[in-house]
C-alpha positions as CSV (number, residue, x, y, z in Angstrom):
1,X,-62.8,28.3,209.4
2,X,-65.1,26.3,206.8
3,X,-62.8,27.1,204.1
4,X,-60.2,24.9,206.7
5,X,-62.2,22.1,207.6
6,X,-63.9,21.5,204.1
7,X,-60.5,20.1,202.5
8,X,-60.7,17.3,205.3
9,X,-64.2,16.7,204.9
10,X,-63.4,16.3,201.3
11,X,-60.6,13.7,202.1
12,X,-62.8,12.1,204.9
13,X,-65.7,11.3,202.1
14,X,-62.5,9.8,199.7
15,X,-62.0,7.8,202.4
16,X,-65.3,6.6,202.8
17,X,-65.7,6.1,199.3
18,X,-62.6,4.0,198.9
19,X,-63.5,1.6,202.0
20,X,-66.3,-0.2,200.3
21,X,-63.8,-1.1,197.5
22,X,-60.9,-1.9,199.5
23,X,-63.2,-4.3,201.7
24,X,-64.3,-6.4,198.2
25,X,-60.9,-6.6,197.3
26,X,-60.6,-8.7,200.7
27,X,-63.2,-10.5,200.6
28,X,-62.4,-11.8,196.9
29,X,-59.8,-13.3,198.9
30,X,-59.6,-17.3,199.8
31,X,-60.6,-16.5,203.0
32,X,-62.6,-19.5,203.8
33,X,-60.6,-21.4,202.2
34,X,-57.3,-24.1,203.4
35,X,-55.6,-26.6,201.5
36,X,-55.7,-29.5,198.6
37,X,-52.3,-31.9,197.6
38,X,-51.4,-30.7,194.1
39,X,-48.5,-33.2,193.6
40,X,-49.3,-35.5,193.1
41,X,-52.6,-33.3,192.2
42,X,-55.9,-33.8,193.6
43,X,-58.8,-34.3,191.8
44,X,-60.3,-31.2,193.4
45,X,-57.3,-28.9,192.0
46,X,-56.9,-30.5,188.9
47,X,-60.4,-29.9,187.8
48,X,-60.5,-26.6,189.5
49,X,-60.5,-23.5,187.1
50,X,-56.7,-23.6,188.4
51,X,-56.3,-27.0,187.2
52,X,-55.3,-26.4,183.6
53,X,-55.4,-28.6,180.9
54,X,-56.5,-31.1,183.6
55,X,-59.4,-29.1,184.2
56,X,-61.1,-29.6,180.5
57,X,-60.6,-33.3,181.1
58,X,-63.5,-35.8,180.3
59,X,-63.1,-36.9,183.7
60,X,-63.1,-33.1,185.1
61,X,-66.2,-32.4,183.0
62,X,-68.1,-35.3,183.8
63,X,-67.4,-34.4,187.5
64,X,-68.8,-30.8,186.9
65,X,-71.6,-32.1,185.4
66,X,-72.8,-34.3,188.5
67,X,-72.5,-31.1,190.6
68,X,-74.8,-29.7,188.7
69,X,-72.7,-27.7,186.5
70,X,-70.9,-25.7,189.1
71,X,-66.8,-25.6,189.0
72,X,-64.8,-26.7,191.8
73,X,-63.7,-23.3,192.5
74,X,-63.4,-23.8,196.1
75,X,-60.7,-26.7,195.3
76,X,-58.9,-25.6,199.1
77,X,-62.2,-25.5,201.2
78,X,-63.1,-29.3,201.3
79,X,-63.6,-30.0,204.8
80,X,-65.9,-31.4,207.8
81,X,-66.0,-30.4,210.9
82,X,-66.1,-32.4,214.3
83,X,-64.9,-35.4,212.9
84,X,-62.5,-35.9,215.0
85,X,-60.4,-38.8,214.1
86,X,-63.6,-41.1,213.8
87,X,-63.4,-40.5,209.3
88,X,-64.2,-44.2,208.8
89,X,-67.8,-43.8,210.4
90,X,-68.2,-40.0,209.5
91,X,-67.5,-40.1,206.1
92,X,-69.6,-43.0,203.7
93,X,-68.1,-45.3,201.4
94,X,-67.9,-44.5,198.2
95,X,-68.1,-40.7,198.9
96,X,-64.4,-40.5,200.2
97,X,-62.7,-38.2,197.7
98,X,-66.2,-35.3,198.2
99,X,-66.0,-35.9,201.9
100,X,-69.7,-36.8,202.1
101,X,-70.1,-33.2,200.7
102,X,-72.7,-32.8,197.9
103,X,-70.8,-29.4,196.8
104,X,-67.9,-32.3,195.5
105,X,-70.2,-35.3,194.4
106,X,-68.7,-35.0,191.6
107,X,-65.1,-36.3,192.3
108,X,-66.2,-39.5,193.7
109,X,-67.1,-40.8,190.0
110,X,-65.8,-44.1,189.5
111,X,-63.6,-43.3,186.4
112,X,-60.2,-44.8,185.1
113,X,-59.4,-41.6,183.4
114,X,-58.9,-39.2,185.9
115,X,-55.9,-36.9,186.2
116,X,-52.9,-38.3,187.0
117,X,-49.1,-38.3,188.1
118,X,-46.6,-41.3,187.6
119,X,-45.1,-42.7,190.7
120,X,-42.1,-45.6,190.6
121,X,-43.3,-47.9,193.4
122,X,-40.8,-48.8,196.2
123,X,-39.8,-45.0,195.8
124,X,-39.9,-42.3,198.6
125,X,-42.0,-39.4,197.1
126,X,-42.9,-36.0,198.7
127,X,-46.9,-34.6,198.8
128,X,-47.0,-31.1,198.2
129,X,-50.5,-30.0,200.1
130,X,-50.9,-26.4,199.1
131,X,-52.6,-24.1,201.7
132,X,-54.2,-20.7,201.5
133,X,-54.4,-20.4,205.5
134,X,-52.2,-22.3,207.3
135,X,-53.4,-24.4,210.4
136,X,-51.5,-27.1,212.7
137,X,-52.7,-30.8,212.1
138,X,-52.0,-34.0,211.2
139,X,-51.5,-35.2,207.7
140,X,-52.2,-39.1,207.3
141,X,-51.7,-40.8,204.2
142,X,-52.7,-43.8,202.2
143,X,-52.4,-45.6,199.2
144,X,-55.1,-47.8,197.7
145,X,-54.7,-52.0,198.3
146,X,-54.0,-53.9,195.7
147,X,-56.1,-55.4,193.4
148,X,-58.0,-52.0,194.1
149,X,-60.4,-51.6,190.8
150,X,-60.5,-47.5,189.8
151,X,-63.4,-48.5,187.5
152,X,-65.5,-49.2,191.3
153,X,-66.1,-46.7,193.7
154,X,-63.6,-46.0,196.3
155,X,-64.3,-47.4,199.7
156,X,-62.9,-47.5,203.4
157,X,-62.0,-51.7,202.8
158,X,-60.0,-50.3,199.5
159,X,-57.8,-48.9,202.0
160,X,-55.2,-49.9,204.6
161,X,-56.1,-49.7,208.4
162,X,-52.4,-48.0,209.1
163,X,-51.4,-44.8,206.5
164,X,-48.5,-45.0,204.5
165,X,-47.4,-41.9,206.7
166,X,-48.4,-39.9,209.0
167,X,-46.8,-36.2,209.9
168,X,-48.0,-33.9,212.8
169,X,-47.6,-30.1,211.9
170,X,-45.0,-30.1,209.4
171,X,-43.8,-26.4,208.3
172,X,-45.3,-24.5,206.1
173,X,-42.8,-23.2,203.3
174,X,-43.6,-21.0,200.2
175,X,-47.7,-21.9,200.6
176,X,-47.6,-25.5,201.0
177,X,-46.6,-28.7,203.1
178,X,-44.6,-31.3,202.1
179,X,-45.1,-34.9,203.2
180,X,-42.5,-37.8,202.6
181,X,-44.2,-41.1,202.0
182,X,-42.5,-43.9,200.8
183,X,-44.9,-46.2,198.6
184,X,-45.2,-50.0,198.6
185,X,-43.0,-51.8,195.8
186,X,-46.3,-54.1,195.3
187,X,-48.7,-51.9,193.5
188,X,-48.7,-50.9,190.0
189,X,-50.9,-49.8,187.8
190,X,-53.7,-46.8,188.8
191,X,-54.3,-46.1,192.5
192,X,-54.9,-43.4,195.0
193,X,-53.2,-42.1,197.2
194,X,-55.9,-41.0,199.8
195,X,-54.9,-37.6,201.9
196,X,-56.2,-36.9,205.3
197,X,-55.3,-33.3,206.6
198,X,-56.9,-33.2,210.6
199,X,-56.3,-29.8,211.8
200,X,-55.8,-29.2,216.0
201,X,-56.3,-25.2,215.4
202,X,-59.9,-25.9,213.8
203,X,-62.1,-28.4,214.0
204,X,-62.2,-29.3,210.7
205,X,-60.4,-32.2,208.5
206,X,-59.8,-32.3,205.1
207,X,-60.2,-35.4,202.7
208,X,-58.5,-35.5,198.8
209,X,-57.9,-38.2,196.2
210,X,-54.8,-38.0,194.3
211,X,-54.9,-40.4,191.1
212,X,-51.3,-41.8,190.5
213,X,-50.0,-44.6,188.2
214,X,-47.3,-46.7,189.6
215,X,-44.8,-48.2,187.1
216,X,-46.0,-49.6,183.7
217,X,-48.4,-48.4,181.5
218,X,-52.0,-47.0,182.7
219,X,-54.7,-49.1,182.5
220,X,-57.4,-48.7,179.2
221,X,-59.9,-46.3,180.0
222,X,-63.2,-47.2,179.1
223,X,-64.8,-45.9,175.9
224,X,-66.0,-42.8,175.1
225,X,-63.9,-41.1,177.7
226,X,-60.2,-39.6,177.4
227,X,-57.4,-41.3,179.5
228,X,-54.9,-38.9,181.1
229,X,-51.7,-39.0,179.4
230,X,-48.6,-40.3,181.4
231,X,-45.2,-40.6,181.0
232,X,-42.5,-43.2,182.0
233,X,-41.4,-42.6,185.4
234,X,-37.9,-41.0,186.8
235,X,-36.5,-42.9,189.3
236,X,-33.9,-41.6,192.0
237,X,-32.7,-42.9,194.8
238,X,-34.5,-42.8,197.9
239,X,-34.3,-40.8,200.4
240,X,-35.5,-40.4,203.9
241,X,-37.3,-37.8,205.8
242,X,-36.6,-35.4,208.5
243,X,-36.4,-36.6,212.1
244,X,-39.7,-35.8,213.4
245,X,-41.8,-36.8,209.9
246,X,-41.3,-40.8,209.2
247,X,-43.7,-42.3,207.2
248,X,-44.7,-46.0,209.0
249,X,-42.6,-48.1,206.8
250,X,-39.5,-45.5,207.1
251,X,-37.4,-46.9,209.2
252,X,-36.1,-43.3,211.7
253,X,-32.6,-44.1,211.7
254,X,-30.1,-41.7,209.1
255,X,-33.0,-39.4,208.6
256,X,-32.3,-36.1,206.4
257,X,-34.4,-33.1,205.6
258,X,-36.9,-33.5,203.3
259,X,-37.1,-31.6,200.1
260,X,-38.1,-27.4,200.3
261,X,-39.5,-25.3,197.7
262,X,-35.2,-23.9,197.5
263,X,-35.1,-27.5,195.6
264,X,-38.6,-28.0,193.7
265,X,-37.0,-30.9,191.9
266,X,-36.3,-32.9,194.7
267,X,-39.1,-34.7,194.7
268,X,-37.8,-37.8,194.8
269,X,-38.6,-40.8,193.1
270,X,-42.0,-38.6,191.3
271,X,-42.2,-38.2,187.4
272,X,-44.4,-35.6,187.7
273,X,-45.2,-33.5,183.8
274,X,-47.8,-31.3,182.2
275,X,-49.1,-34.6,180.3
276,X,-49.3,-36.5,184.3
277,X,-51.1,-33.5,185.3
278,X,-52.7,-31.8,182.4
279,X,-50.6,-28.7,183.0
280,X,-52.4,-28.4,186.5
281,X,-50.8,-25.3,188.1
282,X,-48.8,-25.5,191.2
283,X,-49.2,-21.7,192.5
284,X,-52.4,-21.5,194.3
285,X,-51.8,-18.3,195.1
286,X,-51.9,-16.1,192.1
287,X,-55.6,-14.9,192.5
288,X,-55.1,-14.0,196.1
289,X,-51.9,-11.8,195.0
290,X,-53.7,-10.2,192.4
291,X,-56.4,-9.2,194.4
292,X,-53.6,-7.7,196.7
293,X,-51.8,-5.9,194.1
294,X,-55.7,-4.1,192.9
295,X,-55.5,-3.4,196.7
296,X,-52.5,-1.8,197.0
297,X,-53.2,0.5,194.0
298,X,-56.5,1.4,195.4
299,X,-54.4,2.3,198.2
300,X,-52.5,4.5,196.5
301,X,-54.8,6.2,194.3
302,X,-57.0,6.9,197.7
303,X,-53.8,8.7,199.4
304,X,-52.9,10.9,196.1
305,X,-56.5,12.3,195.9
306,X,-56.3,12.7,199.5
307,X,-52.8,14.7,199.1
308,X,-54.4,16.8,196.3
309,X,-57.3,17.7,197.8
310,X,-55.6,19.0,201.3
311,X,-53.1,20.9,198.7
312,X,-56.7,23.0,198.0
């Protein structure tokens, strides 16, 4: 009888081993993490260690810097809770792109050299808001006023009292949302467009800044820092998005579906490129796969010991 039961007492302490491993394999995981707009990219995810070129920046570096040094490797977790709706008393001005959090100081910097995409203004363009964990929400968006100074620190009067759109629970396809917005023909030159995510299945809402230059050329940076390289916008003709998703200044009649991820160049009216972005990375997801694929081999490795030592 002892000669029986050791062989499973063998692949009981296999097991056992293997469980610590398998359970820091998960938790390497974004599991506390959510969502940031990379196109047009964030600040948070372009100066991520996901961002890229965008990421070794002078903008992205002097951001790190005011947090101390520490990377914005939580680009998808930036987020307050019990907000509820009330953002324009919750969160201060001139901390609207951190969210009032001291962990992203750094990204409220008053720069004119931040990461950016090209926009044609007039143009309907699509948000892609990558997410890690999915949650139901609204998505509200708005683009700075004109006159807006980037070299000034972004505050509640540099933005409109009504978003340029504003979607409830759009779908989630191939990790991200997509939000049609069409932008105001009167703006050129550097703006942001200003990303409010309020979830309904947390209590929780996410604030980003996406840097965009509409039409022309961007504006000088100041000296001693590197301006983001842009490139002349693509223009296509407008379109309109799905029933169910129209921005404020869409009008809902002859709505069509908006762009998926079957058609990533859809985006219309966007000129997003490497030298807009930096080379900022659109799949968020990489790390999280990896860490599944070390899992599943784990796995496997844990059920062929297992096999071998029963075969004793």
């Amino acid at each position: 009888m002892p000669r029986k039961t050791a062989p499973r007492r063998r692949t009981a302490l296999a097991a056992t081993a293997a469980a610590p491993l398998l359970l820091g394999l998960w938790a390497a995981g974004p599991a506390g993490a959510h969502g940031a707009p990379t196109d047009p990219v964030s600040r948070v995810y372009a100066c991520s260690p996901e961002g890229g070129a965008a990421a070794r920046s002078a903008a992205c570096r002097a951001a790190v810097a005011a947090n101390g040094g520490a990377p914005f490797t939580a680009w998808d977790n930036l987020r307050v809770a019990d907000v509820d709706g009330r953002d324009r008393r919750v969160i201060p001005d001139g901390e609207l792109c951190s969210g009032g959090l001291a962990a992203y100081r750094g990204l409220d910097l008053p720069r004119m050299d931040w990461p950016s995409t090209r926009l044609a203004p007039g143009a309907t363009v699509t948000l892609r808001y990558a997410s890690t964990i999915p949650h139901t929400g609204t998505f509200r968006l708005y683009l700075t006023e004109p006159g807006y100074d980037p070299a000034r620190p972004l505050t509640w009067s540099d933005l409109p009292e009504r978003p340029l759109a504003e979607v409830k629970d759009p779908p989630l396809t191939d990790g991200a949302y997509r939000i049609p917005v069409r932008l105001p023909a009167d703006r050129t030159g550097r703006h942001v467009l200003y990303t409010i995510w309020q979830n309904s299945s947390t209590p929780d809402t996410y604030y980003s800044c996406s840097d965009v230059v509409l039409g022309g050329r961007a504006q000088a940076a100041p000296a001693g820092s590197a301006p983001s390289a842009t490139a002349p916008a693509r223009t296509t003709p407008a379109s309109t998005p799905r029933a169910g998703t129209t921005p404020a200044s869409t009008p809902p009649a002859g709505t069509a579906p908006a762009p998926t991820a079957a058609a990533p160049t859809a985006v219309v009216g966007a000129a997003r490129t490497a030298a807009d972005t930096g080379g900022a990375s659109s799949a968020p997801g990489a790390p999280l796969l990896a860490g599944g694929a070390a899992a599943v081999l784990l796995l496997t490795g844990g059920a062929a010991l297992a096999v071998r030592l029963r075969r004793r």
